[in-house]
C-alpha positions in Angstrom: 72.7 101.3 80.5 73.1 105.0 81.0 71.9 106.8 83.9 68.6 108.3 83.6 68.9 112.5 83.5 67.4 114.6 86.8 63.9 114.3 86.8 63.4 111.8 83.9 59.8 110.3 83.2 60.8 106.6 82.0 58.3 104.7 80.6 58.8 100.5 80.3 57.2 99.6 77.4 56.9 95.5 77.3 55.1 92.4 77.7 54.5 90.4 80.6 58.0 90.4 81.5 57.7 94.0 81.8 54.3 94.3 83.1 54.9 91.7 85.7 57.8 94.5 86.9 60.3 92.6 89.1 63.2 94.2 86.8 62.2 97.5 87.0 61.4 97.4 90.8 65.1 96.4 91.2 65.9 99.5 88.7 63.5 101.8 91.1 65.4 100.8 94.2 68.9 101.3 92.6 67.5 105.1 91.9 65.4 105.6 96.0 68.8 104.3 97.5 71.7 105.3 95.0 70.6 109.3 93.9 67.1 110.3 95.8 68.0 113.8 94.6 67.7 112.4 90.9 63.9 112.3 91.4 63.6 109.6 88.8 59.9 108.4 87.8 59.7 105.0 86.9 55.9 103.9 84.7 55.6 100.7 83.9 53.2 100.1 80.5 54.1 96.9 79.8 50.8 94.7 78.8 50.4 91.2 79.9 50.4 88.9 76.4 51.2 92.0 74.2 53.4 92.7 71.2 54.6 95.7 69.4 51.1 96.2 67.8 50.4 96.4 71.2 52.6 98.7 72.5 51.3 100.7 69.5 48.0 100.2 69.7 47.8 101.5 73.7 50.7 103.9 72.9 48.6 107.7 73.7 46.4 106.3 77.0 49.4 103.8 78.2 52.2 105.8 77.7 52.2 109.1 76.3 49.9 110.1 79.5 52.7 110.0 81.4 54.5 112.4 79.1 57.9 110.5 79.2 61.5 111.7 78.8 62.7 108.1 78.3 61.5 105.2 77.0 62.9 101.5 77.7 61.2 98.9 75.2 62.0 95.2 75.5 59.3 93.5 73.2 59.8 90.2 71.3 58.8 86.7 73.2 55.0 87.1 71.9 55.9 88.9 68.6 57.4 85.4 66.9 54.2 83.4 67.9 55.5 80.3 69.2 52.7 78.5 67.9 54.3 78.5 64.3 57.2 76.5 66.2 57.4 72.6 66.4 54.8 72.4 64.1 55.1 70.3 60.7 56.7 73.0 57.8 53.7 74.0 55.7 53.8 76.4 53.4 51.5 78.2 55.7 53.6 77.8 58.7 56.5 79.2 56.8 54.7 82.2 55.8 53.2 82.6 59.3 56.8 82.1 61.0 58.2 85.3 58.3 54.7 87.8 58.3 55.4 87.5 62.2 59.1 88.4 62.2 58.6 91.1 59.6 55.4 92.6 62.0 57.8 92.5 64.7 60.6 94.4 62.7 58.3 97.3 61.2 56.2 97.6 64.4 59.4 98.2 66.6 61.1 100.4 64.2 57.2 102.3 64.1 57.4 102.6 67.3 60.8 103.9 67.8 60.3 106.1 65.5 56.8 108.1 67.2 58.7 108.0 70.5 62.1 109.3 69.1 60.2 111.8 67.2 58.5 113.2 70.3 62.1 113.8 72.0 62.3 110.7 74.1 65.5 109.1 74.6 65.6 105.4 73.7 66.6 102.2 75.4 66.1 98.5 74.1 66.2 95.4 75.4 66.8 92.5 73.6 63.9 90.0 74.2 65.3 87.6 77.2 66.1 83.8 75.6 63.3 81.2 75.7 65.3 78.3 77.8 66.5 75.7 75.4 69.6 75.6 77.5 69.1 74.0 80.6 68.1 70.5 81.7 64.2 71.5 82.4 61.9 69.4 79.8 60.5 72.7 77.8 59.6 72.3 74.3 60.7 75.5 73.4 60.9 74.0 69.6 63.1 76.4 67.5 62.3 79.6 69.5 66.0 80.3 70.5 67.1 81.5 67.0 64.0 83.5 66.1 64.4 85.4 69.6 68.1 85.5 68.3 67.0 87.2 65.4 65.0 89.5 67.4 67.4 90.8 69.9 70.3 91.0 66.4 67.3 93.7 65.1 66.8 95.2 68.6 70.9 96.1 68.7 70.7 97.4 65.0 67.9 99.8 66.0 70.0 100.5 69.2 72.5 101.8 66.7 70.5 103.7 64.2 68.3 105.5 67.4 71.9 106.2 68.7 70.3 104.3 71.7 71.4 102.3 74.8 70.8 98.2 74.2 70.8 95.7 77.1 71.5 92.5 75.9 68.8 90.6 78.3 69.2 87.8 75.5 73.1 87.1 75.8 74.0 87.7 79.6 70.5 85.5 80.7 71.8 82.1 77.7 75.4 83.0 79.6 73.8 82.8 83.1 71.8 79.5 81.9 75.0 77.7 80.3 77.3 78.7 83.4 74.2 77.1 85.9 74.4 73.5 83.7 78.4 73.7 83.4 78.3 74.1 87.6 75.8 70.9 87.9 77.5 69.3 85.9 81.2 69.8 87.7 82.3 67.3 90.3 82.0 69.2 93.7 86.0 69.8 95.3 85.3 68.9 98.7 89.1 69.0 99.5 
């Protein structure tokens, strides 16, 4: 991700990932310790349980009060509703699974496209992996693809917004799979 510009107003648009804020605190330190002089704002809007109707919905009074030069959106894990996964495949659990991804798509690119239009310079996360990787017992039931699917979307909108992307999604299944493949390796004690 590209530096923020002297003086920016970044606004972190997200769930609860987001609005719980240990990412961005790390992001806020980098810019106190790294480039005082840069005078970066950070806001965090991020809304516990939200969505990109969400993000939407709350868009003036959460974030547009803060009159923001950036934007950095990683939305996602709630838009798929995993309660359509590990379920028996009904007709309406099929439809359910497809209205939610297409929401998700036209809500983001909605978004995107108010915030872009007001002059804000874009960032997008991908949404971070729901862990089927490791050994932990979590029924994450055919998440992993949808959020897949998500953060595949996220980088095309990267592209068309002529946007930065961080790829939360690849680098966190990377750190997940390296963490088993080092429990899993025989300790050299040589």
């Amino acid at each position: 991700m590209k530096k923020f510009q002297k003086d920016a107003r970044v606004c972190f648009i997200g769930d609860s990932i987001t609005a719980n804020g240990t990412w961005i605190a790390h992001i806020f330190d980098y810019y106190r310790k790294n480039c005082p002089e840069m005078r970066v704002k950070l806001f965090n809007t991020g809304i516990s349980g939200g969505y990109a109707v969400c993000a939407l919905k709350h868009l003036r009074k959460n974030t547009l009060v803060y009159e923001p030069t950036a934007a950095v959106i990683m939305l996602g894990m709630n838009d798929i509703n995993q309660g359509f996964y590990g379920r028996e495949e009904t007709p309406e659990i099929i439809e359910g699974k497809r209205c939610s991804i297409e929401s998700y798509q036209a809500k983001m690119k909605e978004l995107a496209d108010i915030l872009y239009g007001k002059g804000i310079t874009l960032t997008f996360c991908t949404p971070t992996p729901y862990d089927g990787i490791s050994e932990v017992e979590i029924k994450n039931n055919g998440v992993m693809p949808v959020l897949e699917e998500c953060a595949e979307f996220v980088k095309k909108l990267a592209k068309e917004y002529q946007a930065d992307v961080v790829d939360f999604n690849s680098k966190i299944k990377e750190l997940i799979a390296n963490t088993q493949q080092n429990k899993k390796s025989p300790i050299n004690r040589s």
